[in-house]
Rosetta silent file (secondary structure, phi, psi, omega in degrees, C-alpha in Angstrom):
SEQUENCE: XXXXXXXXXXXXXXXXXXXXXXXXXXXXXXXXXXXXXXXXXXXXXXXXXXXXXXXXXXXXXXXXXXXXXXXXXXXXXXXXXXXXXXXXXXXXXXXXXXXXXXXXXXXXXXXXXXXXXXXXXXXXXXXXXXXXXXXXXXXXXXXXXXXXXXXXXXXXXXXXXXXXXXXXXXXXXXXXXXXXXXXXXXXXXXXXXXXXXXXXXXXXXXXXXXXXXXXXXXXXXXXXXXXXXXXXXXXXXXXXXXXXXXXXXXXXXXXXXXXXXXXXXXXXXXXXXXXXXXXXXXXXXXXXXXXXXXXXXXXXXXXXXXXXXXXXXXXXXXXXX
SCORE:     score description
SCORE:     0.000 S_00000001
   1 L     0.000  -27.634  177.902  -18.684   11.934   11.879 S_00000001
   2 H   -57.377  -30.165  175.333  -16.665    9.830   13.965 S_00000001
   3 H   -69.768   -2.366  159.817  -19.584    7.275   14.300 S_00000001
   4 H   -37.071  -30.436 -162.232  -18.466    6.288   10.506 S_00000001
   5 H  -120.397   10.451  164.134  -15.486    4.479   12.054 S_00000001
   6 L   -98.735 -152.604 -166.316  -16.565    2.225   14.752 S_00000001
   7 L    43.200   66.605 -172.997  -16.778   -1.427   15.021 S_00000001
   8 L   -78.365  -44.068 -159.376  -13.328   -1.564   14.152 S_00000001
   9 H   -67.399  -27.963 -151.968  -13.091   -5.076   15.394 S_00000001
  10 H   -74.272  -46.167 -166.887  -15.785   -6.107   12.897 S_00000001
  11 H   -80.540  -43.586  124.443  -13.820   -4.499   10.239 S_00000001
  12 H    23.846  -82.168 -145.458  -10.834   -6.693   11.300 S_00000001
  13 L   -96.177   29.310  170.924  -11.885   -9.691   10.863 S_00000001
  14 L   -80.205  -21.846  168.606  -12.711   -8.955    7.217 S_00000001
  15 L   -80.034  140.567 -158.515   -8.874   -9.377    6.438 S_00000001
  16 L   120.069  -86.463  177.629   -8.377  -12.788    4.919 S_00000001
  17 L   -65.891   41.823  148.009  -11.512  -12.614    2.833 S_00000001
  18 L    65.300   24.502 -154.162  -10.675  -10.687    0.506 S_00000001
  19 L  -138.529   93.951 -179.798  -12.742   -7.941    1.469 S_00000001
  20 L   -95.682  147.491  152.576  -12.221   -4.209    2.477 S_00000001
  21 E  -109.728  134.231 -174.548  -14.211   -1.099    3.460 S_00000001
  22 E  -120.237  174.709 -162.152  -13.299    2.404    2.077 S_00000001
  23 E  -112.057  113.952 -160.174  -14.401    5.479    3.096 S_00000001
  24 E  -107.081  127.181 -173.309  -15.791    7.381    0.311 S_00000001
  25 E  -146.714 -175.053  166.129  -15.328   11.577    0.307 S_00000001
  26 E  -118.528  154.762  164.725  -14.994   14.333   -2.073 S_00000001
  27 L  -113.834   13.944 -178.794  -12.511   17.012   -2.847 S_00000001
  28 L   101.296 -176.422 -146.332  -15.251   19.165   -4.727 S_00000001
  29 L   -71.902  159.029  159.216  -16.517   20.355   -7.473 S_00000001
  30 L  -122.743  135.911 -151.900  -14.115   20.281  -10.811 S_00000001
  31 L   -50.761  -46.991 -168.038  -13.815   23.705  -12.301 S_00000001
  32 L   -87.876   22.545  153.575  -13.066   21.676  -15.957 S_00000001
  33 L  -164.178   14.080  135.247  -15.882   19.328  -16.222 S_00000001
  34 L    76.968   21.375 -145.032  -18.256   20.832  -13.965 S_00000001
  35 L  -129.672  109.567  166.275  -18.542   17.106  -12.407 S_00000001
  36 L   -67.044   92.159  168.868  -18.001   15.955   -8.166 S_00000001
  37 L   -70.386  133.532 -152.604  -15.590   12.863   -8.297 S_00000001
  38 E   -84.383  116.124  166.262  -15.509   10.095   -5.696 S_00000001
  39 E  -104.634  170.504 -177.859  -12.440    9.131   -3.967 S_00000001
  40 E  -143.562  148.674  179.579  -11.550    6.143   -1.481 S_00000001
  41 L  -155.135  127.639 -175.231   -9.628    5.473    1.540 S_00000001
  42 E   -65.993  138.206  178.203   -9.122    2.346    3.096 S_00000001
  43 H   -52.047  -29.885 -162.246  -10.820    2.493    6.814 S_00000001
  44 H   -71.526  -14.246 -154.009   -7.708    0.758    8.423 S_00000001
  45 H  -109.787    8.382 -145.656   -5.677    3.682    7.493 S_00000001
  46 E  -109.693  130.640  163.246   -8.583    6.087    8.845 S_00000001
  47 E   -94.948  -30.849  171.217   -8.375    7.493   12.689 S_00000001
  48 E  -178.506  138.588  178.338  -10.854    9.869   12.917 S_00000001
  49 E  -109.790  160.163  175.787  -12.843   12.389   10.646 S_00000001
  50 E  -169.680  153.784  175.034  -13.927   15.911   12.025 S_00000001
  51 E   -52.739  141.571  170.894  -14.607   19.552   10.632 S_00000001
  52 L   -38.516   95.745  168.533  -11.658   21.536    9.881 S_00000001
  53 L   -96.047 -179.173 -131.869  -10.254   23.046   12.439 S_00000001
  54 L   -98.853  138.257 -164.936   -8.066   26.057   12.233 S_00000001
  55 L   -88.831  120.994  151.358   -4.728   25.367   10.686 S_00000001
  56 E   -62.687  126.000  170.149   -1.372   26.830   11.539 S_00000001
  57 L   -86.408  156.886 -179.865    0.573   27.798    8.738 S_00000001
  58 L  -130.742  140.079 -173.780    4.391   27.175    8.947 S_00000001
  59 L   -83.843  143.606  175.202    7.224   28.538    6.840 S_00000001
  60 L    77.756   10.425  174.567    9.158   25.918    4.282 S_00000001
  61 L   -65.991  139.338 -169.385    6.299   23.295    4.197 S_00000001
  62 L   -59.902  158.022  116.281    6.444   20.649    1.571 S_00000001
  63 L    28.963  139.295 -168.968    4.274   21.332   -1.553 S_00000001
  64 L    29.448   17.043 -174.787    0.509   21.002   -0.414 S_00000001
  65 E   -70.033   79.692  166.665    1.458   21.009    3.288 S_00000001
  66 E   -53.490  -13.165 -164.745   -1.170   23.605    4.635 S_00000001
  67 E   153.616 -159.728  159.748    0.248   23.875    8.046 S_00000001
  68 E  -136.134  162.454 -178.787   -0.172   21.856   11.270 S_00000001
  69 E  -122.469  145.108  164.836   -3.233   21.268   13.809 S_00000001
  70 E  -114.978  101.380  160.777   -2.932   20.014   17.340 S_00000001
  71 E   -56.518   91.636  175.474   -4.560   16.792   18.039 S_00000001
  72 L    77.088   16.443 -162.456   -4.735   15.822   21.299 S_00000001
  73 L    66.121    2.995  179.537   -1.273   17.774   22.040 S_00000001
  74 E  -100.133  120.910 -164.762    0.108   15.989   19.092 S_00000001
  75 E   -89.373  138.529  164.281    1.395   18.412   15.852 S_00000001
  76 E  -133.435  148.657  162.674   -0.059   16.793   12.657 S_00000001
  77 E   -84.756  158.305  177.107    0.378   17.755    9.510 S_00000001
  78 E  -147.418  136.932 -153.387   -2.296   18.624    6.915 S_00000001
  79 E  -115.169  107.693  174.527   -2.260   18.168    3.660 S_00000001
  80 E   -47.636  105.565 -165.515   -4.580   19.687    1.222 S_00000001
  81 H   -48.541  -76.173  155.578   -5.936   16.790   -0.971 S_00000001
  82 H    -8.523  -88.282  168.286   -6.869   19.121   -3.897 S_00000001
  83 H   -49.439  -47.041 -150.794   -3.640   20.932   -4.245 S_00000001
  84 H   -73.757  -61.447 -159.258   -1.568   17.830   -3.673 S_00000001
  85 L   -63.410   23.901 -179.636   -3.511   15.867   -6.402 S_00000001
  86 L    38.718   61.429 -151.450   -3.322   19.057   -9.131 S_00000001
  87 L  -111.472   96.058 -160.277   -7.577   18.709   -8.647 S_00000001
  88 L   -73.602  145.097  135.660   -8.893   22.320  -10.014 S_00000001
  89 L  -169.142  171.285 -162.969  -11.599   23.282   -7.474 S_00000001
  90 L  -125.992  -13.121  138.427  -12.637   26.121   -5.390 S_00000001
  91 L   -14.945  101.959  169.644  -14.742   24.105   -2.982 S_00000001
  92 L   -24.684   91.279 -170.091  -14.363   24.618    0.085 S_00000001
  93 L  -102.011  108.086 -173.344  -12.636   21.792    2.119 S_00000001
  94 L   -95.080   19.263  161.589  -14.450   22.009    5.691 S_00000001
  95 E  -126.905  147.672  177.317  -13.520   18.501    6.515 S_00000001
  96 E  -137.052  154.982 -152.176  -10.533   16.704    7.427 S_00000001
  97 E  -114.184  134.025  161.581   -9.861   12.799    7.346 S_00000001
  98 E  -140.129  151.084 -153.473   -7.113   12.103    9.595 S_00000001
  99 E  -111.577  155.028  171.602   -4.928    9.069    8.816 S_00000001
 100 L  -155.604  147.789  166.928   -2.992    7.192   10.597 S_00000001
 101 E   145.440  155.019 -157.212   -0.669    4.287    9.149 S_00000001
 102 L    33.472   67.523 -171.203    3.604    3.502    8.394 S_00000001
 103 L    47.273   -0.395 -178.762    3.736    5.312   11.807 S_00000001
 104 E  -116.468  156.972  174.392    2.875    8.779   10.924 S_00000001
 105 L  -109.174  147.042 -177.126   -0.353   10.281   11.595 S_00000001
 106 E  -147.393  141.652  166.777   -1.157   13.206    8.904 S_00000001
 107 E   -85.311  133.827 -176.277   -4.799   15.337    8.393 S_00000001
 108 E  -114.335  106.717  160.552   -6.203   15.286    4.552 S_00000001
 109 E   -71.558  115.736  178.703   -8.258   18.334    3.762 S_00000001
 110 E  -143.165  154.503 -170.357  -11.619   17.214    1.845 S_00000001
 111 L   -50.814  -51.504 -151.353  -14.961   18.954    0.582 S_00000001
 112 E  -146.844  150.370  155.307  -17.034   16.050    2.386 S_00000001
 113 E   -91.342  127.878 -168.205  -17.377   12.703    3.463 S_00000001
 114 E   -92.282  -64.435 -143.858  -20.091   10.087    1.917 S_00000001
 115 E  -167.192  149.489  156.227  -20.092    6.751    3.175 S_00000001
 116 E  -111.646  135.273 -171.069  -18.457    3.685    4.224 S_00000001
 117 E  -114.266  140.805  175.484  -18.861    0.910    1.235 S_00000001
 118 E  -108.504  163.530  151.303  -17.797   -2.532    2.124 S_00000001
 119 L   173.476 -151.933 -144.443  -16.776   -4.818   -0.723 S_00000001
 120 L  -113.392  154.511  144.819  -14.696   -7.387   -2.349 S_00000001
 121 L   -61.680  -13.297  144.983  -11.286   -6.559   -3.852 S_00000001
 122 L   -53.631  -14.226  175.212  -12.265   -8.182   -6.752 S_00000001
 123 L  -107.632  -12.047  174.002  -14.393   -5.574   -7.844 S_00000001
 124 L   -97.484  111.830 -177.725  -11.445   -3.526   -7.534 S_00000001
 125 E   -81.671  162.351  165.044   -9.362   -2.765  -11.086 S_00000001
 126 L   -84.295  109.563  178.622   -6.207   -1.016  -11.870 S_00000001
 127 L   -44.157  147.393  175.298   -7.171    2.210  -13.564 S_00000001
 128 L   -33.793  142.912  172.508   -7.053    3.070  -17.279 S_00000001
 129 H   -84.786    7.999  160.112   -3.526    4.622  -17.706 S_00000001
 130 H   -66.822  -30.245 -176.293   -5.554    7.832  -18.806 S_00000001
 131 H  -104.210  -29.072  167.889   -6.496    8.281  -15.288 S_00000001
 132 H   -50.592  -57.100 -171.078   -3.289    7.330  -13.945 S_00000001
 133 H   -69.353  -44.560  178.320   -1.549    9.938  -15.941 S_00000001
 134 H   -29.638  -70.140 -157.194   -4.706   12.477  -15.216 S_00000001
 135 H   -71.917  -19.644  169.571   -3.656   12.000  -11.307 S_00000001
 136 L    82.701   47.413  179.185   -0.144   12.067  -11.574 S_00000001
 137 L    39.981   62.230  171.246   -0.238    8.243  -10.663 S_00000001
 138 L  -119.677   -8.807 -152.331   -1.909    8.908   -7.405 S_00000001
 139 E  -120.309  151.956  172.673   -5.238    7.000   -8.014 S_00000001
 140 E  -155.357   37.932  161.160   -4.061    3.033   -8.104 S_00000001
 141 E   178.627  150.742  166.898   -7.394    1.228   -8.172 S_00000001
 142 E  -140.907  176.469 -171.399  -11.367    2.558   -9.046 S_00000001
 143 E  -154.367  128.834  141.761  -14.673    0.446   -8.593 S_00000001
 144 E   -52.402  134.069  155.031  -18.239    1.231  -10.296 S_00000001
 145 L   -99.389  174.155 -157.378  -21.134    1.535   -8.107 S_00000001
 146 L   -77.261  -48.911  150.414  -24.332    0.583   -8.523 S_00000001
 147 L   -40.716   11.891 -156.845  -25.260    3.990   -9.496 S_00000001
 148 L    83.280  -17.672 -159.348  -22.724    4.451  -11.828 S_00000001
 149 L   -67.313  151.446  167.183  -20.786    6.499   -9.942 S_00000001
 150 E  -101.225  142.657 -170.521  -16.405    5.629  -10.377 S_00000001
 151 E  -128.756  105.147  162.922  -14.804    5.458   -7.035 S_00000001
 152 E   -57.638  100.494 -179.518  -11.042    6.469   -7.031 S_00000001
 153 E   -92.691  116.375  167.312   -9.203    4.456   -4.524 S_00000001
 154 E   -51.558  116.989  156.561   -6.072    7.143   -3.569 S_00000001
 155 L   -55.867   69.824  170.300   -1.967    6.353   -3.115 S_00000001
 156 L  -103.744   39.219  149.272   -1.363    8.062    0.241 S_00000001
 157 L   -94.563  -31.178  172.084    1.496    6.443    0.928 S_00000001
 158 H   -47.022  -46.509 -159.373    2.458    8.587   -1.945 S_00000001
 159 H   -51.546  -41.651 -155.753    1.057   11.251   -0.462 S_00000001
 160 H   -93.124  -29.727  134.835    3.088   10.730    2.692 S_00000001
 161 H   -48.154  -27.223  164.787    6.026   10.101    0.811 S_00000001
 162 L  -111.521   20.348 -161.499    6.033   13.403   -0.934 S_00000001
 163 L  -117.035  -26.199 -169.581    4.605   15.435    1.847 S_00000001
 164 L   -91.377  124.246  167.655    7.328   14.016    4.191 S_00000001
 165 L   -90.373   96.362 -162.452   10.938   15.788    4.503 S_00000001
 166 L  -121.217  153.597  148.643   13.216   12.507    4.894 S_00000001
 167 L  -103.968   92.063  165.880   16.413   12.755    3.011 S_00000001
 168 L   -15.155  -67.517  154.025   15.987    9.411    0.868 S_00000001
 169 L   -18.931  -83.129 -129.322   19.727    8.920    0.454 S_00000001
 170 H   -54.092  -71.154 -177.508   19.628    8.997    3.974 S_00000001
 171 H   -40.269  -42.347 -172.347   17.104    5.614    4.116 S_00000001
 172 H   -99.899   25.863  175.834   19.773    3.256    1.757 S_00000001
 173 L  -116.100   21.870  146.502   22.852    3.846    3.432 S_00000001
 174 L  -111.736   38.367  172.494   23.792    1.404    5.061 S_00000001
 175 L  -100.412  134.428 -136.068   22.787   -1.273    2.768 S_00000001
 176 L  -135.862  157.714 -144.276   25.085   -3.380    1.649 S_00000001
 177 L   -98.012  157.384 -165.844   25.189   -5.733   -1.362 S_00000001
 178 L   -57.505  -24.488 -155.998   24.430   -9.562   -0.363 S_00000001
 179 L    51.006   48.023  149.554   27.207  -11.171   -2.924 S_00000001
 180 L   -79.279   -0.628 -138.369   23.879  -12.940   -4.215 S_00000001
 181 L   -56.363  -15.664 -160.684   23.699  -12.120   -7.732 S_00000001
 182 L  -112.968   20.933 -175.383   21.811  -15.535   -8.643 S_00000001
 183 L   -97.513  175.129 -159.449   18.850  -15.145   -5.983 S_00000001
 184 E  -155.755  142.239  152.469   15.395  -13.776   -7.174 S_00000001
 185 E  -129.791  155.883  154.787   12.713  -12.106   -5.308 S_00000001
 186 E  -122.519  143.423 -172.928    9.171  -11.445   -6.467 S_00000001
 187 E  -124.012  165.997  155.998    7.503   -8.819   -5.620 S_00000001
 188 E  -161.764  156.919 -121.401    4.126   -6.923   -5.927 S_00000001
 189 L   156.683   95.383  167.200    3.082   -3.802   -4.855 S_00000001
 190 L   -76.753   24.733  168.252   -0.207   -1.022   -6.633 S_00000001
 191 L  -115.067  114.420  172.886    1.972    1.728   -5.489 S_00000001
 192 H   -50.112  -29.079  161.319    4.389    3.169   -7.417 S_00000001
 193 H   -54.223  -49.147 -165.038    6.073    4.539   -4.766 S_00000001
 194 H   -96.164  -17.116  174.621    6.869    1.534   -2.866 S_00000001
 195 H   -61.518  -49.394 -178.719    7.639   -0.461   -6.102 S_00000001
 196 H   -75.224   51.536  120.145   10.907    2.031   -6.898 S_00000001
 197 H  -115.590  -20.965  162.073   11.543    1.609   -3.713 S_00000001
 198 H   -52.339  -70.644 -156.552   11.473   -2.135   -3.222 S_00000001
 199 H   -62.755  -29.583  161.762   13.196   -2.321   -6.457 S_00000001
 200 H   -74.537  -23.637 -179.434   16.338    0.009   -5.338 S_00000001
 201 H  -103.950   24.891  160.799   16.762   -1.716   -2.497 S_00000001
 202 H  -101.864  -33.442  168.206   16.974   -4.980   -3.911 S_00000001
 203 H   -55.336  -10.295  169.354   19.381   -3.499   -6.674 S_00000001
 204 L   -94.372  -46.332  158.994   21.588   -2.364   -3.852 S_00000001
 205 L   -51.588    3.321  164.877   21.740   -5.869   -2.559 S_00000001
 206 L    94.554  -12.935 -159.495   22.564   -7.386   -5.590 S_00000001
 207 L  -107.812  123.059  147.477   19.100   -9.413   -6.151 S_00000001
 208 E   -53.448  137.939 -170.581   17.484  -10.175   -9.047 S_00000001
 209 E  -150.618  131.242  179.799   14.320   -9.373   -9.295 S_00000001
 210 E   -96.641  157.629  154.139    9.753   -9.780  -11.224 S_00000001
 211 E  -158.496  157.430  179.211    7.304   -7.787   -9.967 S_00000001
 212 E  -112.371  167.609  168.983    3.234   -7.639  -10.456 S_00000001
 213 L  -128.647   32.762  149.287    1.379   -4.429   -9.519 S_00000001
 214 L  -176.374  168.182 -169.101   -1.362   -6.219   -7.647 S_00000001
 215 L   -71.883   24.713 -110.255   -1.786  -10.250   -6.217 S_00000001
 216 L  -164.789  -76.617  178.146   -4.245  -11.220   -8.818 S_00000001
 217 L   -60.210  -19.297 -173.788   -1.240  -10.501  -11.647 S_00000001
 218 L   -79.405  -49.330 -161.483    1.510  -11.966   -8.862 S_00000001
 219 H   -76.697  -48.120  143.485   -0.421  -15.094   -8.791 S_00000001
 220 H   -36.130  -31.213  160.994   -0.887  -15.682  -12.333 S_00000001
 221 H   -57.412  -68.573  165.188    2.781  -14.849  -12.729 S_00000001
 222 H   -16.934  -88.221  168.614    3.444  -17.463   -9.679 S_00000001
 223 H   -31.562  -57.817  132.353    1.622  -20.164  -11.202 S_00000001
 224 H   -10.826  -76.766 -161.030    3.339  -19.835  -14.557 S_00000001
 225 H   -66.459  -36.244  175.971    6.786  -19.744  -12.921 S_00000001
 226 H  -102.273    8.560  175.452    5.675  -23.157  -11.114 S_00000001
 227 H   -74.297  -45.584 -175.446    4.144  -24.667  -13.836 S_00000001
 228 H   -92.193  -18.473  155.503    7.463  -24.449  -16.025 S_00000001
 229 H   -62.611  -32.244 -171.733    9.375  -25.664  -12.902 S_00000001
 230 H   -52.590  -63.526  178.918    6.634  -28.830  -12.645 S_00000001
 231 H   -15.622  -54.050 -138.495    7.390  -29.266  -16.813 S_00000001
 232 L  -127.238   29.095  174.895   10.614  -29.321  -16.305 S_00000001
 233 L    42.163   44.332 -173.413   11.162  -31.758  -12.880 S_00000001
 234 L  -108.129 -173.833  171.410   12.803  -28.158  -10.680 S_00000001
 235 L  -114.509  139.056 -174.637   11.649  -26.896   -7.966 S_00000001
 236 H   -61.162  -49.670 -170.482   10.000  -23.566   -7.759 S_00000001
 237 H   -96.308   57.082  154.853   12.060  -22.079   -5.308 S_00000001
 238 H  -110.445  -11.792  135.038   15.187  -22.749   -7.620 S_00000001
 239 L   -45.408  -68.541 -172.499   13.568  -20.353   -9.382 S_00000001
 240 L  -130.919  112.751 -166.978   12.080  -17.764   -7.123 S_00000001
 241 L   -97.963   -2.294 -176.471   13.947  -17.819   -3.596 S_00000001
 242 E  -143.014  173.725  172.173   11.277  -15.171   -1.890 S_00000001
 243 E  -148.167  137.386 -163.361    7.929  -13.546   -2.256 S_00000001
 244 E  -152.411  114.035 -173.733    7.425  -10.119   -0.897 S_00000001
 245 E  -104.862  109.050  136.945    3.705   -8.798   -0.875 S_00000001
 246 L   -22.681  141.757  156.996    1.279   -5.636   -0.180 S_00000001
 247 L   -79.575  -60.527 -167.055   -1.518   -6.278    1.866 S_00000001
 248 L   -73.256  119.426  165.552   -4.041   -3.658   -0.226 S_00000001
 249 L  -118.858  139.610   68.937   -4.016   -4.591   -4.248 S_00000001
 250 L    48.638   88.826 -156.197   -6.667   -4.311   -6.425 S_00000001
 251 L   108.861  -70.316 -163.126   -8.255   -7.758   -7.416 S_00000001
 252 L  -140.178  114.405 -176.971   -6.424   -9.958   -5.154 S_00000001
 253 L   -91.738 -179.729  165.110   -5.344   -8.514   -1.731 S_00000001
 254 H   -37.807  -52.288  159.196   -2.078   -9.968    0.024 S_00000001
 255 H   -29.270  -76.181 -178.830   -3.922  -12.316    2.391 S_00000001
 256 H   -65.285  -22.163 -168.874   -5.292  -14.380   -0.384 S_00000001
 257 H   -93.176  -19.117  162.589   -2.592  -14.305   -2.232 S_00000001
 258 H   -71.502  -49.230  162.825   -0.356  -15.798    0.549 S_00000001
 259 H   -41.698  -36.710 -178.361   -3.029  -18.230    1.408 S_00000001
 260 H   -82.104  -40.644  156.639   -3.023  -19.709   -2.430 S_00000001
 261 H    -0.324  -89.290 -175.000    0.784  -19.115   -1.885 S_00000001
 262 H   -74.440  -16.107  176.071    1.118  -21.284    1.180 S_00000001
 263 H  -105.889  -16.500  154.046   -1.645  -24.127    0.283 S_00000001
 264 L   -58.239  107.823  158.400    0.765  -24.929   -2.989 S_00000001
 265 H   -28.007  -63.085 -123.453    2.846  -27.993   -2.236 S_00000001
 266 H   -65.821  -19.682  170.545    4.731  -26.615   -5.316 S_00000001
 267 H  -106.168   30.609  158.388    6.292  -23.397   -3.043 S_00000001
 268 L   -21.362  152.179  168.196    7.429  -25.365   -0.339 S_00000001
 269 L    29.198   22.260  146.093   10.644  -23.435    1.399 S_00000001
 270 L  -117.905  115.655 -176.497    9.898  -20.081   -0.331 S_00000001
 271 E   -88.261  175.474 -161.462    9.119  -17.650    2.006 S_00000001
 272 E  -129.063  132.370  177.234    6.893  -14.826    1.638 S_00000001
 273 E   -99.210  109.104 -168.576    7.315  -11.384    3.395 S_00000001
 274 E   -66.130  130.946  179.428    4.333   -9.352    3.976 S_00000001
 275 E  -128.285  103.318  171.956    5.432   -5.555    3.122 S_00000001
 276 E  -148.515  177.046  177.039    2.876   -2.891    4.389 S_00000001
 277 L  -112.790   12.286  136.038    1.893    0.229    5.691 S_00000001
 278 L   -54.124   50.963 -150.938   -0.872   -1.881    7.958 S_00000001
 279 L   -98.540   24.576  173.231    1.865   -2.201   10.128 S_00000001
 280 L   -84.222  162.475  174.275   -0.203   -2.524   13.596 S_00000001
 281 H   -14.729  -80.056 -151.271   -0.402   -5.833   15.946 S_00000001
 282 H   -50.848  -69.236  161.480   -3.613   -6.921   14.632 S_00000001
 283 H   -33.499  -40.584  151.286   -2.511   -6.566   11.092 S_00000001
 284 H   -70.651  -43.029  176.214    0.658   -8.598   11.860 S_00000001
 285 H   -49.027  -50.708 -169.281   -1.359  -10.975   13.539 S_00000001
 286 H   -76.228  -36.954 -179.027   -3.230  -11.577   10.432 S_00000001
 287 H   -59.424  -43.120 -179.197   -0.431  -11.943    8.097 S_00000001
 288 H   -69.162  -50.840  178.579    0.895  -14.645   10.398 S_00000001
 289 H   -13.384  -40.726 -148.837   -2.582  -16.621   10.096 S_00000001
 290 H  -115.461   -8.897  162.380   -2.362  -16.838    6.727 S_00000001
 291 L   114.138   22.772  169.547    1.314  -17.980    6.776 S_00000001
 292 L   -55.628  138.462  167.662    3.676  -14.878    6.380 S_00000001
 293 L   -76.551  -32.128  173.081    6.925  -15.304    7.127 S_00000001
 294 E  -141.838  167.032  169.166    7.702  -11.577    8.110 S_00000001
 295 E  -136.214  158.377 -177.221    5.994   -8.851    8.398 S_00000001
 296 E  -161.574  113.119 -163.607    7.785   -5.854    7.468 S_00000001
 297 E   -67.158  159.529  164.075    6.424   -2.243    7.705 S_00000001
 298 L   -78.946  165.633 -175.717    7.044    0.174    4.225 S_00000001
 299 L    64.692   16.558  178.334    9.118    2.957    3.802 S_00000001
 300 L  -122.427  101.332  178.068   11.946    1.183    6.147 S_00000001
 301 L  -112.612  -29.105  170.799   14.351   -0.352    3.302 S_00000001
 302 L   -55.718  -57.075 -167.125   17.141   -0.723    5.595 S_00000001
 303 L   -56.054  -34.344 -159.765   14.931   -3.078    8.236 S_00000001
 304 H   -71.491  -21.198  179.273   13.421   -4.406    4.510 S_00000001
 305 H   -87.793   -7.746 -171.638   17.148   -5.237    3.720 S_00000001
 306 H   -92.092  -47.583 -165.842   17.960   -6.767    7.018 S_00000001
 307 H   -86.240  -11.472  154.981   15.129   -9.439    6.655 S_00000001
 308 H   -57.145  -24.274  148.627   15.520   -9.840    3.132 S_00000001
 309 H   -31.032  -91.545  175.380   19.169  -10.638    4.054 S_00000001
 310 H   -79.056  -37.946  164.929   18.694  -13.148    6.781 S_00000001
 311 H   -37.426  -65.926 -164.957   15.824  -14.817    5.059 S_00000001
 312 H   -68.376  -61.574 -172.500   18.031  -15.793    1.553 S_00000001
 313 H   -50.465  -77.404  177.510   21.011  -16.386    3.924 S_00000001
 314 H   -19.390  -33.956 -166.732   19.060  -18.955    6.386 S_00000001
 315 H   -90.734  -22.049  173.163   17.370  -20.900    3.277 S_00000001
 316 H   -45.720  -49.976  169.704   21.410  -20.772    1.611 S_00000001
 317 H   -64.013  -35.329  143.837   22.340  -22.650    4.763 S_00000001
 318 H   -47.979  -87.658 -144.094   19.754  -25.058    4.581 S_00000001
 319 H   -67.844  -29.960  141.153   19.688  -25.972    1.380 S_00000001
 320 H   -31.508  -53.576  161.990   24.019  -26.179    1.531 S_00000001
 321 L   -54.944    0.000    0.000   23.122  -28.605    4.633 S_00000001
């Protein structure tokens, strides 16, 4: 199964254009409409798939936590897909996807694996809020196929947020507030997860703050916001003093929207922070290409508060010069 997932470099250079491959599986059949539903997983996040192998159970494990497996002398966790996503079926899941991505590696128990589909982000919408609400806000983009078929692209950073025992407190405490009250960031971000968490930890600092919930809606927002700056002989970033982006959205991924960003006279001296849970070299690499300012992994709001920090102070000092 593992031959699914080579020619990684290939797959690479696909960021920038606006273009992803997901990995298409099942979690089985469902008992209430008698129907096998599609899911997605971005490849970058994917390390290797292989048949289940046999699972340790553990006492006190979070909420769909079956146990752990040892990869490679390395304890991973594994998290039934099914159970976590309240999915009824009684399918068997003899495969497991294991992830890798915001530093943790974790196994996802699934019926099956399909396919890898390449295609544009542009084909990908934000689901119906019927299906949001279905999923418990877990699904945060789908795509038709040519068959018909709807292809669920999955939130596992949720997953890995609610699968994970961090005490949250724990993450915001030493953050401290900027004495900034008239700065602005924008932000955007399809995960609900990482939006509340963006958004407390600019509310502990003190920052005003828009947000979109994919680059498609940021840049239409953008564009607006510099339109009524043109109108009105300002400057944009008197307005807006940062921009702080996901790489995967729905529509418009992070890439392009810093590239349209960054080729606008009209945002001169606003910088833009890439915020993701791509957080490897390569994936850094590419954010600087395209003219990121930072890179900043998710689920770190302290580090996200340090460069969020020194960024508004440095352009304060500047523009004060």
């Amino acid at each position: 199964m593992s031959e699914l997932l080579k020619n990684i470099d290939a797959r690479t250079r696909l960021a920038g254009t606006n273009k992803l491959e997901i990995l298409m599986f099942s979690l089985g059949v469902d008992s209430r409409t008698g129907r096998r539903e599609t899911f997605g997983i971005n490849v970058f996040k994917v390390r290797e798939v292989m048949r289940t192998p046999e699972v340790t159970a553990a006492p006190e494990m979070p909420n769909a936590v079956n146990g752990m497996v040892s990869l490679r002398g390395v304890l991973v966790p594994v998290v039934d897909l099914a159970q976590f996503a309240n999915f009824p079926s009684d399918t068997p899941r003899e495969v497991m996807i294991v992830t890798e991505y915001n530093g943790h590696t974790q196994g996802f128990l699934v019926e099956s694996v399909d396919t890898i589909l390449r295609l544009d982000w542009s084909q990908m919408r934000v689901p119906p809020e019927m299906m949001t609400a279905n999923m418990g806000g877990l699904v945060t983009a789908v795509t038709e196929l040519p068959d018909g078929r709807l292809v669920m692209m999955l939130d596992v950073e949720k997953v890995l947020s609610e699968t994970t025992e961090v005490d949250d407190d724990y993450r915001f405490r030493d953050i401290q507030n900027l004495g900034m009250p008239e700065a602005t960031v924008f932000y955007c971000d399809d995960s609900s997860v990482a939006r509340n968490q963006i958004f407390r930890t600019l509310e502990i600092l003190g920052l005003r703050s828009h947000s979109a919930v994919n680059g498609k809606m940021a840049w239409d927002e953008l564009r607006k916001i510099a339109d009524y700056a043109e109108a009105n002989g300002r400057k944009v970033k008197d307005a807006v003093q940062l921009i702080l982006t996901d790489v995967e959205m729905p529509e418009m991924d992070g890439y392009i929207l810093t590239k349209n960003i960054k080729s606008d006279p009209r945002f001169a001296g606003v910088p833009v922070i890439m915020h993701s849970s791509l957080s490897s070299m390569s994936n850094q690499s590419l954010g600087r290409s395209v003219g990121v300012d930072e890179y900043v992994p998710k689920f770190e709001p302290q580090r996200l508060a340090e460069v969020l920090g020194r960024l508004l102070k440095r352009d304060t000092l500047k523009s004060a010069a």
